[in-house]
TINUDO-363777 format. One record per residue: residue in one letter; x, y, z of N, C-alpha, C, O, CB in turn. Coordinates in steps of 0.1 Angstrom, whole numbers, plus 5000, padded with zeros to 4 digits. Atoms other than C-alpha are relative to their C-alpha. Glycine has a CB too. Layout:
N
aXYZXYZXYZXYZXYZ;...
This chain:
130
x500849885000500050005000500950135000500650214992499150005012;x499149905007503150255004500550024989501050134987500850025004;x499549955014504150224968498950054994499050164987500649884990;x501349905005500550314959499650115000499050184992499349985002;x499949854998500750594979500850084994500550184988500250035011;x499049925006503850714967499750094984499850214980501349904998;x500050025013503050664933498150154995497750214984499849764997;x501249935005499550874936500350094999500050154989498950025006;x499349914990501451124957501050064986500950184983500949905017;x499649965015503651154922499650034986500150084976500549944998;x500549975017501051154897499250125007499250224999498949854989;x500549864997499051444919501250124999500750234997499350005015;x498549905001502851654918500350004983501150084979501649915011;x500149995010502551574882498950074990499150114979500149924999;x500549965004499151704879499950175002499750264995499349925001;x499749854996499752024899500850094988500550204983501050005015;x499649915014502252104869499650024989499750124982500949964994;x501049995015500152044842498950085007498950195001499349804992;x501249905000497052234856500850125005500050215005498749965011;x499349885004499552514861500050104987499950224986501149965001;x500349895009499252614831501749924990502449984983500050195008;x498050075006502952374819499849894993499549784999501249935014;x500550125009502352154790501049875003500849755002499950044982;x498750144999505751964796500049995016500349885019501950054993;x500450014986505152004837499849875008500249835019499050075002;x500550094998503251704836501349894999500949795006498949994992;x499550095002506451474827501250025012502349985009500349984986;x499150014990508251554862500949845006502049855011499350065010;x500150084995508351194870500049894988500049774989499150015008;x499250085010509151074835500749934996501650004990500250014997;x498950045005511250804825500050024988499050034981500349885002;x499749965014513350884792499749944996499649994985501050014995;x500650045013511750644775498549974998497949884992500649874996;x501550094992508250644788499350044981499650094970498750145023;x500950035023505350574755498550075010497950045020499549714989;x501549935001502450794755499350034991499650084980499950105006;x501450015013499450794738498750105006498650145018499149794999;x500949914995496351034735499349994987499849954976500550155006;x500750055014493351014713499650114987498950104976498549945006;x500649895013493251354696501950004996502049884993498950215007;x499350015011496951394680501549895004502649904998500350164995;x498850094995499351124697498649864999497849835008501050055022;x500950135000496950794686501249884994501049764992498450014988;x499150125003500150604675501150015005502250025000500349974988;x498650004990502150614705501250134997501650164986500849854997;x498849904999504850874711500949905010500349825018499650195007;x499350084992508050714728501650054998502450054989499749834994;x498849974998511050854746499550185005498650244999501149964985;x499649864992511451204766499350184987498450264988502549985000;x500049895005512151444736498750004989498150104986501250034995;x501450025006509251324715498550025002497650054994500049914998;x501349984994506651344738500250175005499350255001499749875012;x500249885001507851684750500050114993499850234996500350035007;x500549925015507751824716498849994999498250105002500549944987;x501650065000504151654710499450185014498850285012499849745011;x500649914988503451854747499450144998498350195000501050025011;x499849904999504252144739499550104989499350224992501149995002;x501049985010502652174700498950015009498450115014499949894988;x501749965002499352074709499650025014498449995017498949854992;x500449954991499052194741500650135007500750165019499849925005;x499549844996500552524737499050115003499450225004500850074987;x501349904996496952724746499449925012498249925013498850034988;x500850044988496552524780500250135009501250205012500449855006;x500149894985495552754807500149925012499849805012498550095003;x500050014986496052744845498149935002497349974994500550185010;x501450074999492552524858500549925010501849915011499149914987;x500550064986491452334890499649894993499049904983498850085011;x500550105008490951984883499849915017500249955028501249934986;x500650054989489151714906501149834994501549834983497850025001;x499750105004490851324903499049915003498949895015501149975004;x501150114995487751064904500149884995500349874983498650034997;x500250075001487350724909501749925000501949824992499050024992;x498950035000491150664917500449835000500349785011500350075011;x499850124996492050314914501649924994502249924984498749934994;x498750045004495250154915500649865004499949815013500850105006;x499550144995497149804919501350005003501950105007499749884991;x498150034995500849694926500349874998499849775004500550035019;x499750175003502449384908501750024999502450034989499249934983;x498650054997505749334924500650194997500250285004500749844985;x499749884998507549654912499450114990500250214986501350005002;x500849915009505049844889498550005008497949915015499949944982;x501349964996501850034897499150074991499350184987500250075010;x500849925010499050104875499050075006498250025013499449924991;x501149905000496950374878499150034994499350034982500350085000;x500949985008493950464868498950085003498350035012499749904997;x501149924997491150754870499550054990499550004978500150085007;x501049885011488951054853500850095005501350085016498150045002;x499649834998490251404853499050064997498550044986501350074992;x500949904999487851644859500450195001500650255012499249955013;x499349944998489151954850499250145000498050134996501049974992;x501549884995487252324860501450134995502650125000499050005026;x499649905004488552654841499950095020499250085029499150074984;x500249914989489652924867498650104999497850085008501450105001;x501749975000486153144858499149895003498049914999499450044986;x501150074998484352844870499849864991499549754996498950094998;x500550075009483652674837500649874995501849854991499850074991;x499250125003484052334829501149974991501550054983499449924998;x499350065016486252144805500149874996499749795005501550044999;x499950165006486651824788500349925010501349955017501149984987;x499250054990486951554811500949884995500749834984499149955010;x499250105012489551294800500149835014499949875025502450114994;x499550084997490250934815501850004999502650064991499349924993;x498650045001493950814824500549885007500249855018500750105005;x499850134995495650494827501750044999502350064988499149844990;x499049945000499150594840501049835006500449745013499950155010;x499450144992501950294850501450055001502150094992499949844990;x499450004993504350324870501249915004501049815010499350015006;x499450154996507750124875501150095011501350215012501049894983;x499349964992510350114906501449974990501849864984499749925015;x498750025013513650224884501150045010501050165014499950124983;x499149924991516850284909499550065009499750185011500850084994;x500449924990514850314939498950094998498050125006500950075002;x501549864999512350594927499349934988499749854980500550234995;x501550035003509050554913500550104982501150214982498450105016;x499849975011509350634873498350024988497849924983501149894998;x501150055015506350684844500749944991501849974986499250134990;x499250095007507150454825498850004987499450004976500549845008;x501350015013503350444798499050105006498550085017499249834997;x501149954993500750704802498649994986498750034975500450185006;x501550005010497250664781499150145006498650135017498949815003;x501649905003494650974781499249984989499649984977500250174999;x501250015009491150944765499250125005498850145017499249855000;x501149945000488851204760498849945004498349844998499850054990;x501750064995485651134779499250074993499350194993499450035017;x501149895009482651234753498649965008498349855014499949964980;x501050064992479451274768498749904993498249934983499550115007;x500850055007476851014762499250014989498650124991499749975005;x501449965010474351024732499250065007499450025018499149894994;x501650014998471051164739498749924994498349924982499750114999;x500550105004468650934740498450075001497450004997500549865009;
């Protein structure tokens, strides 16, 4: 249960940078070769440090500072990796919402410290109306 903590405890210190207003912020806890994927312009994997914070930094050069909520936190621990998994709920500083996204973040023990090693985000769309 302490690697789980740790590991949340690193991806909330990761989100604090990114809802700052820091498109590359978010990879504090990055390993150089971590593979990330996202469903609007990274859908065939990005992989390695400078790739992904190139990617970051294009298409999310107009993020603003926002308050975000983490729901539905769920996480496991198999030997020395930890997967993560929630919703981001993210709230403009005026109040107003924004897109909420899913994230399935994983985690490995690399020399002692806690590393990203794969992160997945999906846009959450909201249901049909029925």
């Amino acid at each position: 249960m302490e690697a789980i903590n740790q590991v949340i405890s690193l991806e909330k210190e990761a989100l604090k940078a990114w809802s700052s207003g820091n498109p590359a912020g978010y990879g504090v806890h990055a390993h150089q070769e971590l593979i990330y994927f996202d469903n609007l312009g990274a859908q065939n994997f990005l992989e390695g440090e400078e790739e992904i914070k190139s990617y970051a930094e294009a298409a999310f050069a107009e993020l603003t500072a926002h308050t975000y909520e983490m729901v539905g936190v769920k996480a496991k621990q198999y030997g020395d990796t930890v997967i993560l998994g929630y919703q981001y709920h993210p709230t403009m500083l005026d109040g107003s919402p924004s897109m909420n996204w899913a994230a399935t973040v994983v985690y490995s023990l690399i020399e002692d410290s806690w590393k990203m090693v794969h992160t997945s985000w999906t846009m959450l769309m909201p249901p049909p109306e029925r």
